[in-house]
N, C-alpha and C positions, 0 to 999 in steps of 0.2 A: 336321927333325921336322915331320909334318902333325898343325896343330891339328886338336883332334874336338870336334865340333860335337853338341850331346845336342838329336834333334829329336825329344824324346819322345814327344809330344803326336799324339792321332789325331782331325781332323777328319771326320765324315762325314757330307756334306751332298746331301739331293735335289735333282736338278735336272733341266728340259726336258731331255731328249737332244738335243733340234736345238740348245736354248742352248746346253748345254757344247759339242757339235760346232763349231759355229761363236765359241764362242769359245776351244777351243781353237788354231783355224785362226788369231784373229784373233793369240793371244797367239805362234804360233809365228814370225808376223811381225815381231815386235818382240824372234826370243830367247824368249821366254821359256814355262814348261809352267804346268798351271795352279796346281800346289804353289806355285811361287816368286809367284804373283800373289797366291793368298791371303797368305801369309806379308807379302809388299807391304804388303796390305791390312791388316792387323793389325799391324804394325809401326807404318802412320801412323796408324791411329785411336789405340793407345798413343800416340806423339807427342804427335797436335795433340788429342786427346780429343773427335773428331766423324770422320765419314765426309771422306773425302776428294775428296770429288763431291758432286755435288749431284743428288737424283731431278730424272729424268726423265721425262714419259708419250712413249707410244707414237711421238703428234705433235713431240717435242721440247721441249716446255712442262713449265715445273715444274708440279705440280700445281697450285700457286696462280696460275698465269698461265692453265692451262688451266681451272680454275672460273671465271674472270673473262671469258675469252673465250665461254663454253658461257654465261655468263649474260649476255653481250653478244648472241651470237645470240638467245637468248632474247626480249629485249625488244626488236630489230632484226624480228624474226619479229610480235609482238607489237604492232608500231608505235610503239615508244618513239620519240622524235626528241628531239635537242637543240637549242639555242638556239648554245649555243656551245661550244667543245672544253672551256672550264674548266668550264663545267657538267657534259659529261660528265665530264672526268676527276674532280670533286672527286665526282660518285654511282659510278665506279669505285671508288672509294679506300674 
């Protein structure tokens, strides 16, 4: 006897067309469509009760590594200079 699974529930989400193209491409690699990724997706937020990744920008930088670097050029650009790495890292911080 085949369990039945009740997948009631109808997500409908907008998205880039080139995103989902490519990431369906990417999900077909690994198995999987993009139903069972969401589903994924939503299974471990219920779990751990947070996203299961971490953002990322464009350049690979979480956002807060990327303000930190945009405000480094900034004052690079600027002529900020330091005396010594713990200087700058404690005016990073």
């Amino acid at each position: 006897m085949a369990a039945i699974i009740n997948k009631g529930a109808i997500i409908q989400v907008r998205v880039n067309a080139q995103i989902k193209k490519n990431a369906q491409k990417a999900l077909k690699g690994m198995g999987l469509d993009i139903s069972t990724a969401v589903n994924m997706l939503l299974h471990q937020v219920v779990i751990t009760q947070r996203m299961p990744f971490e953002s990322r920008t464009i350049n690979g930088f979480t956002p807060a590594q990327e303000r930190m670097y945009i405000a480094a050029a900034k004052d690079l650009k600027n002529g900020k200079l330091y005396s010594s790495v713990d200087e700058m890292m404690d005016d990073i911080k």
